[in-house]
C-alpha positions as CSV (number, residue, x, y, z in Angstrom):
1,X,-9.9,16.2,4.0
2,X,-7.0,14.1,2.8
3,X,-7.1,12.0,-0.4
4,X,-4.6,9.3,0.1
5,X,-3.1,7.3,-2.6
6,X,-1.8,3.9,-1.4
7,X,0.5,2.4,-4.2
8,X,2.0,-1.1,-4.3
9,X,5.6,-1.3,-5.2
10,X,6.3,-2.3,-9.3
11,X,7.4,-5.7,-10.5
12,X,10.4,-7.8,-9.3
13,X,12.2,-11.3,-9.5
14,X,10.7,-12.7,-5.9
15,X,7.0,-12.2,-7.0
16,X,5.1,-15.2,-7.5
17,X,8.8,-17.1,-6.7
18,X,9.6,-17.0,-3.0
19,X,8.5,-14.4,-0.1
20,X,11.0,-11.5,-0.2
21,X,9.3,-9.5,3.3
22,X,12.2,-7.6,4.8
23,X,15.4,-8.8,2.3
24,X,17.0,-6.3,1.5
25,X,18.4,-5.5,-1.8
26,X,15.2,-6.5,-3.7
27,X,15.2,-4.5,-6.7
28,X,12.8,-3.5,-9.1
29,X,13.4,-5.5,-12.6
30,X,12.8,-4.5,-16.2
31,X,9.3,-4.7,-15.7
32,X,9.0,-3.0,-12.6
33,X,11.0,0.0,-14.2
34,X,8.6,0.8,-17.1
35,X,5.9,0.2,-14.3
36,X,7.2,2.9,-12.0
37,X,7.9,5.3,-15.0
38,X,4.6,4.5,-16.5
39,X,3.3,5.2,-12.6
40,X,4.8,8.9,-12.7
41,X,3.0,9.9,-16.1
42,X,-0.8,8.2,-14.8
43,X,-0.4,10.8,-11.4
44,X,1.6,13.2,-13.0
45,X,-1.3,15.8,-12.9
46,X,-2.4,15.4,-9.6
47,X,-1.7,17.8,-6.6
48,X,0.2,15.6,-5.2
49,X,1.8,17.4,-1.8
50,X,4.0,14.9,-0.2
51,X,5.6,11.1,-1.1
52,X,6.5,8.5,2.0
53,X,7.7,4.8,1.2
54,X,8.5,1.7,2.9
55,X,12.4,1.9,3.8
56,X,12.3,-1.3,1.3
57,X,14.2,-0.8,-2.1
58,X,11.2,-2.0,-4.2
59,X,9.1,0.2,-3.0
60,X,11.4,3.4,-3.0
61,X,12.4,3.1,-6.2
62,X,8.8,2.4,-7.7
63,X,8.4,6.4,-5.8
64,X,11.8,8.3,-7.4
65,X,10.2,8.4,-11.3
66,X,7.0,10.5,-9.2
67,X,9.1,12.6,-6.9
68,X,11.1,13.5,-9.9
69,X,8.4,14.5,-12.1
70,X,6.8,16.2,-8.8
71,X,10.1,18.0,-7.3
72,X,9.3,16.1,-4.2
73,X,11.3,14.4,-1.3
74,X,10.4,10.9,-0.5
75,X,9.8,10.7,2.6
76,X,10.9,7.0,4.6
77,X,8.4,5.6,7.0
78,X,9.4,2.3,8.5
79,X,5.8,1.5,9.6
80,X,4.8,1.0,5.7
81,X,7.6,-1.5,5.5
82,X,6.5,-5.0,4.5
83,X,4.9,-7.6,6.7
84,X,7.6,-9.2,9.1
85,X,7.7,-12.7,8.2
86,X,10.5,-13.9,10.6
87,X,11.5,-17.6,9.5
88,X,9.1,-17.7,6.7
89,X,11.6,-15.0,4.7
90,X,13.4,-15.7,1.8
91,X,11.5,-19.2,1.6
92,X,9.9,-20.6,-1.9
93,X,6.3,-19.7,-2.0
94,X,5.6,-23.4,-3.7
95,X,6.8,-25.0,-0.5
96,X,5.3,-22.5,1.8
97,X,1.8,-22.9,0.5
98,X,1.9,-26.9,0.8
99,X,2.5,-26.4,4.5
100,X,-0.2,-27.4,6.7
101,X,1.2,-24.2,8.8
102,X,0.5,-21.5,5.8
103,X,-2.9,-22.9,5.1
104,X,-3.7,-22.4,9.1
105,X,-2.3,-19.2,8.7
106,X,-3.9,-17.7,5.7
107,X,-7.6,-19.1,6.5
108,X,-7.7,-17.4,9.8
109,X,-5.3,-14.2,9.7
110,X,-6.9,-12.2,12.0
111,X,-5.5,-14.6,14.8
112,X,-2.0,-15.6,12.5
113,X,1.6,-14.9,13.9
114,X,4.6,-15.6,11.7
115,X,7.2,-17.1,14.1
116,X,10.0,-14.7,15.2
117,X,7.9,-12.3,13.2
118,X,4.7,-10.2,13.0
119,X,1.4,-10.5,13.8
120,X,-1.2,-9.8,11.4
121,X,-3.4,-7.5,14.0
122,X,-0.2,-5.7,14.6
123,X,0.7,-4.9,10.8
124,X,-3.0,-3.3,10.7
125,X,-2.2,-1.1,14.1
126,X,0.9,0.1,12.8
127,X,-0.1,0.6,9.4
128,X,-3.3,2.3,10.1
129,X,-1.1,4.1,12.7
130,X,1.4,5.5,10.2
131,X,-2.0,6.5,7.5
132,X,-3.4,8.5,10.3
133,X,-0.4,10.1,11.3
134,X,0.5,11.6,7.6
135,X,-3.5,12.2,7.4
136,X,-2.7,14.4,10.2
137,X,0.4,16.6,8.6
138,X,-1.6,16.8,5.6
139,X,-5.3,17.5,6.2
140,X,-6.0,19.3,2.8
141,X,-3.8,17.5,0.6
142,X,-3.4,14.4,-1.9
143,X,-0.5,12.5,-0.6
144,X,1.2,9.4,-2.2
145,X,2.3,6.2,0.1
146,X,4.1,3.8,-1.5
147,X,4.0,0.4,0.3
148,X,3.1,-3.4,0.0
149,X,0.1,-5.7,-0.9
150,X,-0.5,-7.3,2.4
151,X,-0.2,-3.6,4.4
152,X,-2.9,-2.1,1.1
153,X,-5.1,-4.8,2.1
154,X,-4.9,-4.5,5.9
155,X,-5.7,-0.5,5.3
156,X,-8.3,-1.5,3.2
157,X,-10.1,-3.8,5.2
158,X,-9.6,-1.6,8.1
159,X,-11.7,1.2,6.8
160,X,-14.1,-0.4,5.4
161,X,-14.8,-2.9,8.6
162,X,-14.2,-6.0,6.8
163,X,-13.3,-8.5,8.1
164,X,-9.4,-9.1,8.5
165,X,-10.1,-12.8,7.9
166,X,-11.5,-11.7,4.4
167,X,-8.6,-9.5,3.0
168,X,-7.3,-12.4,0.8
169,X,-10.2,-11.1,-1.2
170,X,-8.8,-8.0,-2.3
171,X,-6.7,-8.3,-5.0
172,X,-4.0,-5.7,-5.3
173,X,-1.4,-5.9,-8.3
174,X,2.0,-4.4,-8.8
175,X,2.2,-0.3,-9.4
176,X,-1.5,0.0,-8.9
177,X,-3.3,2.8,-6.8
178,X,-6.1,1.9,-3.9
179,X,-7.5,5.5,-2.8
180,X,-9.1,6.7,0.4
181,X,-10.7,9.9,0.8
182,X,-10.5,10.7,4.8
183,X,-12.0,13.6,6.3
184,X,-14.5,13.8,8.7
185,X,-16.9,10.9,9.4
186,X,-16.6,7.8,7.4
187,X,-13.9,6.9,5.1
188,X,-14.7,6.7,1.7
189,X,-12.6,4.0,-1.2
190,X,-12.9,6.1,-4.6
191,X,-10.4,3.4,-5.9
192,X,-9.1,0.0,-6.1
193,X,-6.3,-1.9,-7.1
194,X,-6.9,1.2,-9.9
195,X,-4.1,0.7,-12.6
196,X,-5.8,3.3,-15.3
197,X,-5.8,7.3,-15.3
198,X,-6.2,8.9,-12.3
199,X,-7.9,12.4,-12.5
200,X,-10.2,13.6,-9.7
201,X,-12.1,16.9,-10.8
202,X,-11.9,19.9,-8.4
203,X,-15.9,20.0,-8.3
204,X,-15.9,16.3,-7.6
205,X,-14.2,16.4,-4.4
206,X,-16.2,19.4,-3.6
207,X,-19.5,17.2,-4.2
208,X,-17.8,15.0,-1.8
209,X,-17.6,17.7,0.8
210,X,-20.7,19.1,0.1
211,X,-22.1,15.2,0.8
212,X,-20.7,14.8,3.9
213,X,-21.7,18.1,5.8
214,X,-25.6,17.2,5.0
């Protein structure tokens, strides 16, 4: 089994203000900073084996405070990078969501396409893609992904069968931890959108394994 930790990236300047996707140089402010260190201390006792991030400076530098504190390598992986949202990047979310386009797009995303960008069913194949294959190197391990709200949600929704049209639902805020315990037969979510301690008892996940070979 695999106990994987998908962790938004911490506060910056675009949130709320315009849609940053695949900009680079989008750094983590003031906020974000405490967030990430404050991040670090919440997992610090966890077995944490192995870091990846999104290529994506927010996200990278919400994961350095943990690698630190762990003595860990982040590891990149381009398939946990933001959604691609072609001409829609870098453009004010105010204007965007008085678009008759955006509301088309975010009431039916199972079907939505961002023009000269990504398609919504193709950010869940890649993402669920790049879970799977670090589920894979890691089979006994708790491993830390650090990534982006829409691809959390996508992941989420995936393994739980919900509908991809429904994913607005989940709400998944800066620096906080959505977890997924994957082994054999169904996936189970022990957390979401979790921004409190994080400590999993030894004889709780053995419960868990106990559960799922009945």
């Amino acid at each position: 089994m695999t106990l994987v930790l998908l962790i938004r990236h911490a506060a910056n300047d675009s949130m709320g203000r315009w849609l940053a996707g695949w900009t680079p140089g989008v750094h983590l402010n003031e906020e974000g900073r405490r967030q990430a260190e404050a991040l670090a201390e919440r997992l610090g006792s966890l077995p944490i084996r192995a870091i990846y991030s999104s290529p994506l400076e927010r996200a990278v530098e919400t994961a350095e405070p943990l690698a630190r504190r762990k003595g860990l390598q982040i590891q990149i992986m381009p398939e946990l990078g933001e959604v691609r949202y072609g001409q829609w990047t870098g453009k004010s979310l105010k204007r965007l969501r008085r678009q008759k386009a955006w509301q088309r797009l975010v009431s039916v995303i199972s079907r939505a396409r961002f023009q000269d960008g990504e398609a919504m069913v193709d950010l869940v194949a890649r993402a669920i893609k790049a879970v799977e294959t670090i589920v894979s190197r890691h089979p006994r391990d708790v491993v830390a992904l650090f990534t982006h709200a829409d691809l959390i949600r996508a992941v989420t929704a995936y393994y739980l069968g919900m509908p991809l049209d429904l994913y607005h639902r989940l709400m998944i805020a800066p620096a906080s931890v959505t977890v997924f315990w994957l082994a054999e037969g169904p996936p189970l979510l022990l957390r979401l959108n979790d921004t409190g301690p994080l400590r999993w008892p030894l004889e709780d996940l053995a419960h868990l394994s106990r559960r799922r070979k009945r």
